[in-house]
C-alpha positions as CSV (number, residue, x, y, z in Angstrom):
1,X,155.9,47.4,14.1
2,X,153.5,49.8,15.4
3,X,153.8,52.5,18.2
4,X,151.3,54.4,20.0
5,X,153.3,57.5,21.5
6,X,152.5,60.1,23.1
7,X,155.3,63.4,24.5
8,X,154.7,66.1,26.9
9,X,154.4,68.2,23.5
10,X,154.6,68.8,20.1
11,X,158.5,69.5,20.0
12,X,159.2,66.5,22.2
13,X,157.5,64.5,19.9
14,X,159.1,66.0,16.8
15,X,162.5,65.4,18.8
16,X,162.1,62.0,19.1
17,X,160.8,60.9,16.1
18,X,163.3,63.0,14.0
19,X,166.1,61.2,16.2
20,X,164.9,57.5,15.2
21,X,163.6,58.6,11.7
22,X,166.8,60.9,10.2
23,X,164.6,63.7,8.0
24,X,161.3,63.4,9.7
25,X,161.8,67.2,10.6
26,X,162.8,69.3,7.4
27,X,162.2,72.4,5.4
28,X,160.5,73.3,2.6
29,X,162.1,75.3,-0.3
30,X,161.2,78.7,1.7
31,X,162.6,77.1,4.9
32,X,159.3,76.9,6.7
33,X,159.4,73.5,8.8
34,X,158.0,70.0,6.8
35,X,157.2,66.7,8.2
36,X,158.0,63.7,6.6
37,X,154.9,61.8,8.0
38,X,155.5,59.1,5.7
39,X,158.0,57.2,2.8
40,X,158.9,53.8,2.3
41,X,160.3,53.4,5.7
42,X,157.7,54.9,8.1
43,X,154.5,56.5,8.2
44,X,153.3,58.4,11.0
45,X,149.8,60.0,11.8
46,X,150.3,63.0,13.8
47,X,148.9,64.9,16.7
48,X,145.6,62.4,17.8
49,X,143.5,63.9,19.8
50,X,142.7,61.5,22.7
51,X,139.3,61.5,24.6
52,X,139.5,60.8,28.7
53,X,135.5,61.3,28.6
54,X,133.3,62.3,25.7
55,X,131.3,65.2,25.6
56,X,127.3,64.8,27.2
57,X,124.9,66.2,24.5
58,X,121.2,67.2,25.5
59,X,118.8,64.9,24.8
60,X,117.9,66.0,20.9
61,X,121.6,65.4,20.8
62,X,122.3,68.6,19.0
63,X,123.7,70.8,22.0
64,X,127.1,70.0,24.6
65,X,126.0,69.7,27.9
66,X,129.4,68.9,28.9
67,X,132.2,69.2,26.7
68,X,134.8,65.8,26.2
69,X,137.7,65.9,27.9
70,X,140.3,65.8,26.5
71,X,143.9,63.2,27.9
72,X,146.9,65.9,28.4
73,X,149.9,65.6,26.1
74,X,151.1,65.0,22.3
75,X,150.2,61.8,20.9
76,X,151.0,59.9,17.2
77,X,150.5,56.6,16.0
78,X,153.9,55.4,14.2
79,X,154.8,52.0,11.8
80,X,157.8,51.5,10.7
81,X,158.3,49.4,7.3
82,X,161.8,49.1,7.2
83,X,163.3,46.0,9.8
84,X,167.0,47.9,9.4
85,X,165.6,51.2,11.9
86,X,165.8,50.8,15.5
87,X,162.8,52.4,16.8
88,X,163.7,50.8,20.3
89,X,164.4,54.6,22.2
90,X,160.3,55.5,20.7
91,X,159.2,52.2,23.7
92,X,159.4,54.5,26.3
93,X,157.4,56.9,24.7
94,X,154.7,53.8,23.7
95,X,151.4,53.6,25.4
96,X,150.1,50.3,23.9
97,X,146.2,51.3,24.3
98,X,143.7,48.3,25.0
99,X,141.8,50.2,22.5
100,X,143.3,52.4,20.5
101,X,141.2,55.6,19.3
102,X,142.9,55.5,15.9
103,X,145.0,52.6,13.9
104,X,146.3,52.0,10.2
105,X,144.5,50.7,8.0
């Protein structure tokens, strides 16, 4: 299964994921905060930017004309591997782009 999510935010996001994925937020062994962004269960590319409208270049395409704006929010991309999670509270959080910008591989 895989989720496109976005949150209001970075914490929201690390909230819910660490809810539906126990240990997705840890420490490291001088207690500054880890991700686990991915083990045999999940993986999870984090914090996508997401383009509303790309930036205008001039016409040697070399200088922004108009910077890209960019779509408010927190947004990941999340599969889970393992049939035995229930990633069912993530759905409301799921945006299920016609095109998404980035995907697994």
């Amino acid at each position: 299964m895989t989720l496109f999510l976005k949150a209001s935010n970075e914490a929201a996001m690390k909230t819910a994921l660490n809810d539906v994925f126990p240990g997705f937020v840890g420490a490291d062994e001088n207690g500054e905060e880890m991700l686990c962004v991915y083990n045999h269960q999940w993986a999870v590319d984090w914090d996508i930017p997401i383009v509303t409208t790309p930036a205008v270049f001039d016409e040697a395409g070399e200088t922004v004309v108009e910077p890209a704006v960019m779509e408010a929010g927190f947004f990941c991309n999340v599969i889970v591997h393992d049939a035995e999670i229930d990633a069912s509270s993530l759905n409301a959080l799921d945006q299920k782009p016609a095109t998404p910008q980035r995907v697994f591989a």
